[in-house]
C-alpha positions as CSV (number, residue, x, y, z in Angstrom):
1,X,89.5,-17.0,-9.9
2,X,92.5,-19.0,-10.8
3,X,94.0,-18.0,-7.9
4,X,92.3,-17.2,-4.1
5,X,88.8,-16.9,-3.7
6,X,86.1,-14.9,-3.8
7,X,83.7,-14.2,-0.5
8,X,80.5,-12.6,-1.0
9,X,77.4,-12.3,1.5
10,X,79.1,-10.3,4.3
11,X,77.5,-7.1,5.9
12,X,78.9,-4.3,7.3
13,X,78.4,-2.9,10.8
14,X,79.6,0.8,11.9
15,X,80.5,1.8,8.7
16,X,79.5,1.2,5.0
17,X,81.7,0.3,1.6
18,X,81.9,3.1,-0.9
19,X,81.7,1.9,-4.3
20,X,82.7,4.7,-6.0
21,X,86.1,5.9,-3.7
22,X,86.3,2.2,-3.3
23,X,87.8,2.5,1.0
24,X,85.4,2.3,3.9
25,X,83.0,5.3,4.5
26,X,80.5,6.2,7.3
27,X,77.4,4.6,7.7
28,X,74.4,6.5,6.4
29,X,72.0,8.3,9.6
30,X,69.4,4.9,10.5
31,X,71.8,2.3,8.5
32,X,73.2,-0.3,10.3
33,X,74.3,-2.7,8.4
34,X,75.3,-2.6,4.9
35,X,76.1,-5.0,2.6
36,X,79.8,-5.6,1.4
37,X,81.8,-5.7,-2.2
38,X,82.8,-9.1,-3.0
39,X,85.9,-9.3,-1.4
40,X,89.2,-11.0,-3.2
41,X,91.4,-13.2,-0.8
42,X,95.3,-13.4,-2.7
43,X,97.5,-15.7,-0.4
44,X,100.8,-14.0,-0.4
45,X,103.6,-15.7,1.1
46,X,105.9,-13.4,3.5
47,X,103.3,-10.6,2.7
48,X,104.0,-7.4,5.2
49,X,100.9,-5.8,5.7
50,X,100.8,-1.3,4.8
51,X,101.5,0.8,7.8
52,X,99.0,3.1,6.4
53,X,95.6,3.2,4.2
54,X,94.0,0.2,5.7
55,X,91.6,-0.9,8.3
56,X,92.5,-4.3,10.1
57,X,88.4,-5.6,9.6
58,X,87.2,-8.5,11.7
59,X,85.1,-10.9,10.3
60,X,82.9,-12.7,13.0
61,X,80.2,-15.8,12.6
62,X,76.7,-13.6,13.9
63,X,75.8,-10.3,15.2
64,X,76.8,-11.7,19.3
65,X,80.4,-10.6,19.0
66,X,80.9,-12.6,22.1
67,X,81.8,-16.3,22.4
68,X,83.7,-19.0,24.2
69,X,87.2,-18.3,24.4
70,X,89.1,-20.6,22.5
71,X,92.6,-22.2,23.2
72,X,94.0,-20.2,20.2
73,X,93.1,-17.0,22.7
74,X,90.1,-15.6,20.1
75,X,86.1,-15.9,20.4
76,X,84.8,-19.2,18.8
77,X,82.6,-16.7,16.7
78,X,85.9,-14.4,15.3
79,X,86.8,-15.8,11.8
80,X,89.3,-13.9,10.6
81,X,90.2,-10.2,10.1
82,X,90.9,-9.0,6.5
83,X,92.8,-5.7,5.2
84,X,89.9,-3.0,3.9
85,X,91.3,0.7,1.7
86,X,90.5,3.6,3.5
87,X,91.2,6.9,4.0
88,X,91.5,7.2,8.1
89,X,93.5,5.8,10.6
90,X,91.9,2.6,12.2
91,X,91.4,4.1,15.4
92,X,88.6,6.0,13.7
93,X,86.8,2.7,12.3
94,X,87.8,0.7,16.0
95,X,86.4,3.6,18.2
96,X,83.3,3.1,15.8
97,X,83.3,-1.0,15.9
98,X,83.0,-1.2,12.5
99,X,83.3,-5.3,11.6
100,X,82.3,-7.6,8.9
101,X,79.1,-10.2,9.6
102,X,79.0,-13.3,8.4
103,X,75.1,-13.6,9.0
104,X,72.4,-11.1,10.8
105,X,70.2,-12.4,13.0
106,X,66.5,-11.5,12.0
């Protein structure tokens, strides 16, 4: 694009991406992982983020949540979380540790 970028390749765990309501729904019964929509990153300066209507998604390297705690106070294999639509509040998605993988192991 001719501004941001575009990130592609990342699965979803705990919950799945609904193409058609276009928010986070729940995962299918024997689904767990589902692929994600490309996803658009806009730098916006100043941005405040919505008190409602989005989940707060974590992004992390591989499956192992865990990692060595780095000096900046987050696992080495967090990335970054990124702003998802939905419909519920994000205690629901949290309670159902729904992140975004970078990479699955098998």
């Amino acid at each position: 694009p001719d501004e941001g970028c575009y990130i592609h390749g990342l699965f979803l765990e705990g919950a799945r991406w609904d193409p058609t309501a276009f928010q986070l729904a729940e995962s299918r019964p024997k689904e767990l992982y589902t692929e994600m929509a490309v996803i658009w990153l806009l730098p916006v300066a100043n941005r405040k983020p919505p008190a409602t209507g989005t989940y707060l998604c974590p992004i992390y390297k591989t499956l192992t949540r865990a990692g060595t705690l780095s000096t900046t106070g987050h696992s080495t294999n967090y990335v970054i979380a990124v702003e998802i639509p939905t419909d519920k509040p994000q205690k629901h998605w949290i309670k159902r540790g729904t992140a975004l993988i970078c990479a699955l192991d098998f």
